[in-house]
N, C-alpha and C positions, 0 to 999 in steps of 0.2 A: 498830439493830433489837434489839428484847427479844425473848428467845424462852425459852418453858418447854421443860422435858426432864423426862423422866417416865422413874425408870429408870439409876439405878446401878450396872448391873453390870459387868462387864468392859468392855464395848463403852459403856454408857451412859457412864461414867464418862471414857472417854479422850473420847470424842467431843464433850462437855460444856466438859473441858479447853482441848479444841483450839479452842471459840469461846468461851470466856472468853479466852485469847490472842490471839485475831484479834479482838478488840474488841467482843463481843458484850457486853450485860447478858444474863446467862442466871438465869431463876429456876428452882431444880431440887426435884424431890420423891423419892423413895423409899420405899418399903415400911419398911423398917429407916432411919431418920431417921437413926440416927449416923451414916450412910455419908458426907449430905449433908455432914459437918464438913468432907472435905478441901477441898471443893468454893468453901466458904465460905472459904475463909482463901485462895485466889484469887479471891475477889472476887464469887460467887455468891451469892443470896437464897434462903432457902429456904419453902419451901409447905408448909401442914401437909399436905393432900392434895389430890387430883388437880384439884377443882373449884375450889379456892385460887388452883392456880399458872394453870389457863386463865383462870380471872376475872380475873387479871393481867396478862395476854401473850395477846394476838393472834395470835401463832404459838407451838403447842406440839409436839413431836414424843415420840413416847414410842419407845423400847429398853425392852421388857422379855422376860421368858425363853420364855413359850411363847403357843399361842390362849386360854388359859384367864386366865392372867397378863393377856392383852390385852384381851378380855372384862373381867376383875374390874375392869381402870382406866377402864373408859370405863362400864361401867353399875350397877357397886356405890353407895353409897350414899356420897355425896362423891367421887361420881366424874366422868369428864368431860364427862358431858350435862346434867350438874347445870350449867353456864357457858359452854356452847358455843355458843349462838347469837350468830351475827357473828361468832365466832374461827374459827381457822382450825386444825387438825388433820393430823398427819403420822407415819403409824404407820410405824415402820423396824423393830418387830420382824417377824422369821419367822415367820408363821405360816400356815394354807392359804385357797385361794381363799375360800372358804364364812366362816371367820371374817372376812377384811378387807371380803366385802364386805357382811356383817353390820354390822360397824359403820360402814361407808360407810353404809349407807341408817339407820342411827341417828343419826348427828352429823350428813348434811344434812336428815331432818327435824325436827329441833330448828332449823336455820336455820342450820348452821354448814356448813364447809367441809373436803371429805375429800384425802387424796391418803397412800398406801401410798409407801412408797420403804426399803423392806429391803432388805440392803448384801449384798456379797462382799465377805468381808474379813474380818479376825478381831484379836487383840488390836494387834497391830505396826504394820498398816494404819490400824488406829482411832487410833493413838495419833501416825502421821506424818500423818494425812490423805491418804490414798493409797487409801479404800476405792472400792468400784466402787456406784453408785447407783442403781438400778433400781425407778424409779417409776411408778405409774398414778394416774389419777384425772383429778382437775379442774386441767386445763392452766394456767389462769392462777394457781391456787396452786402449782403446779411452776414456772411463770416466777420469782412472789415470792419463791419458795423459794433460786433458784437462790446468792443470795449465800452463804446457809450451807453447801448441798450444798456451793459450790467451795471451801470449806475443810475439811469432813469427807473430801472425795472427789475421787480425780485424776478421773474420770467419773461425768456423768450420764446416763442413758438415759430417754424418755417411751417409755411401751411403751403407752399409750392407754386402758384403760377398764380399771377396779377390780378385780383380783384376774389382772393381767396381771403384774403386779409380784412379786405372792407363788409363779406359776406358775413365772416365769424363775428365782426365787430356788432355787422346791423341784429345778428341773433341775438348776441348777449344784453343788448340792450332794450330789444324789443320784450325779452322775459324781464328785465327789469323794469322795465316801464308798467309793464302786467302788476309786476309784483306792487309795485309801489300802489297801484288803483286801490289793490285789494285789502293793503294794509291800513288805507287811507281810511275805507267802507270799512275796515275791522274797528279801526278806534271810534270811526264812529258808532258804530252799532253797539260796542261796549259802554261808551256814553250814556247812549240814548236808551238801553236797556238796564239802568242803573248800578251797573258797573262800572269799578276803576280803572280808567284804563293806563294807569300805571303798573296796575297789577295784570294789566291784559301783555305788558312790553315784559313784567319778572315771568309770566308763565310762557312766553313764546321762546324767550329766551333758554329755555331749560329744556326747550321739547328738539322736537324732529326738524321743525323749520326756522330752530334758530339762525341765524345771518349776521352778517357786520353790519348791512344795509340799514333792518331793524331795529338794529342795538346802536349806532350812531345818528338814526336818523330819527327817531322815535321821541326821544327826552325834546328834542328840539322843535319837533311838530307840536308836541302838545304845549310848548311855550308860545307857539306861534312866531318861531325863528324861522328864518329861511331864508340866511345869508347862503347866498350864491357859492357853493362847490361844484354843480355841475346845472347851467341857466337850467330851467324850464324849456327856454324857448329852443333849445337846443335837444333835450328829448324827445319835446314833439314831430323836430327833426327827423330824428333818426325812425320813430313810432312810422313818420310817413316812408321814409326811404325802404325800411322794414316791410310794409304792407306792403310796396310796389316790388318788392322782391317775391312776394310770396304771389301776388296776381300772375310775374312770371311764372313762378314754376307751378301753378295751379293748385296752391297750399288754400285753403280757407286757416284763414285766422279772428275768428269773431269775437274773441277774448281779447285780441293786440288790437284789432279795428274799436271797440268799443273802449277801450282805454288810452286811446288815441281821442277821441271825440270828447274825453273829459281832460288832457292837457289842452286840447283848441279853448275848450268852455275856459279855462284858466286863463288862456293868453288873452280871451276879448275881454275879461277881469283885470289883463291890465297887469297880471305876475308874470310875464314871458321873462325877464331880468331875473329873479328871484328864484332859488332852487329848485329843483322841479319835484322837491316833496310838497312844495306850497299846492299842487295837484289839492290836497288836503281838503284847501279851503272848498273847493267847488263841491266836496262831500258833505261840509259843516253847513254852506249855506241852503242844501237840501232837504239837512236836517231841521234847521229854523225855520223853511215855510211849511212844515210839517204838521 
């Protein structure tokens, strides 16, 4: 199976890897074309742009950063409507209900074929194939699909019509984003109340709200790492696209709104690049003007 990938970034990038290894021909494009070199020198083809690489491949799935990113690949000018009739289309970025099903109803009246399947999962996942797959759209391109997802992904899920995909995505990360505030306010407060909080990361671990999030993300906060697996500026993202799902359907979320306005305080700090455990710091510096 040949398949295009649309989309170099952190996530693009390992996910591309991981089916040139499982024996795919993959032809890849990118915004920034020099990205595609590593890509090429395991064995990939590169596309000048996006109409290029679908004119080529039958199945394309694009990773790129946000709705607008996603938007520009499929209706800008050499982009993917310009080749899409008879191909087949698999958008895996994040983005909200309104945009995927935007381009759903663009690439199938062109005569092509849609299906969303944006991942849980961040660089580590991407890069063992262990992400979580959570698709919508048109069933029997999720059937064809299914050889690739089971190497990108230890699961897949059909959650059934267009923008069902990017809804399950905004949830799970909008409890993550929560999660992260609170574990942020946790270390602190163990700190600052003369506790270790290395011993605060062995006793959560052992209890009821133990997590992988916790347990890989934890040793590294308190070192003050935050090499980039999933940006900052990118949860913030999803925190806003989240809240605006919940204003639709008349949800109050004052836990996900307040933990939203401490990733903003992070981004004008200048960490929007940097993991979005660095959230952290905007907890440490409240506790120094203390």
């Amino acid at each position: 199976m040949e398949i295009g990938f649309l989309g170099l970034g952190i996530m693009g990038k390992a996910m591309s890897v991981n089916l040139l290894k499982n024996g795919f021909k993959v032809t890849v494009w990118n915004r920034t074309l020099s990205k595609c070199n590593e890509l090429v020198a395991l064995g990939a083809s590169v596309g000048e742009t996006p109409a290029e690489v679908v004119k080529k491949c039958k199945i394309n799935i694009a990773m790129l950063s946000d709705p607008a990113a996603a938007l520009s690949v499929v209706f800008d000018k050499d982009g993917v409507l310009e080749q899409i009739c008879g191909k087949c289309y698999i958008d895996m970025s994040t983005v909200d209900p309104d945009t995927s099903c935007k381009i759903s109803e663009a690439i199938t009246s062109k005569g092509g074929h849609f299906l969303e399947a944006p991942v849980s999962g961040s660089k580590q996942p991407a890069e063992t194939g262990q992400l979580v797959i959570l698709a919508a759209g048109e069933k029997a391109l999720y059937e064809e699909a299914i050889p690739a997802f089971n190497v990108l992904g230890k699961k897949s899920f059909f959650l059934g019509q267009v923008g069902n995909g990017a809804k399950m995505k905004l949830v799970v990360n909008v409890i993550m984003g929560s999660m992260m505030n609170a574990f942020s306010e946790g270390l602190v407060l163990a700190d600052r109340s003369g506790l270790n909080p290395h011993d605060l990361l062995d006793v959560l671990d052992l209890g009821a709200i133990a997590n992988p999030m916790f347990r890989g993300k934890g040793p590294a906060m308190l070192q003050d790492n935050y090499s980039p697996a999933f940006p900052l500026k990118h949860q913030q993202k999803d925190m806003r696209l989240a809240l605006a799902l919940g204003d639709e359907n008349a949800v109050s979320m004052p836990v996900a709104a307040a933990a939203n306005e401490a990733f903003k305080k992070a981004r004008s700090m200048g960490l929007e690049d940097l993991d979005f455990s660095a959230v952290f710091e905007t907890m440490k510096i409240l506790k120094h003007k203390s």
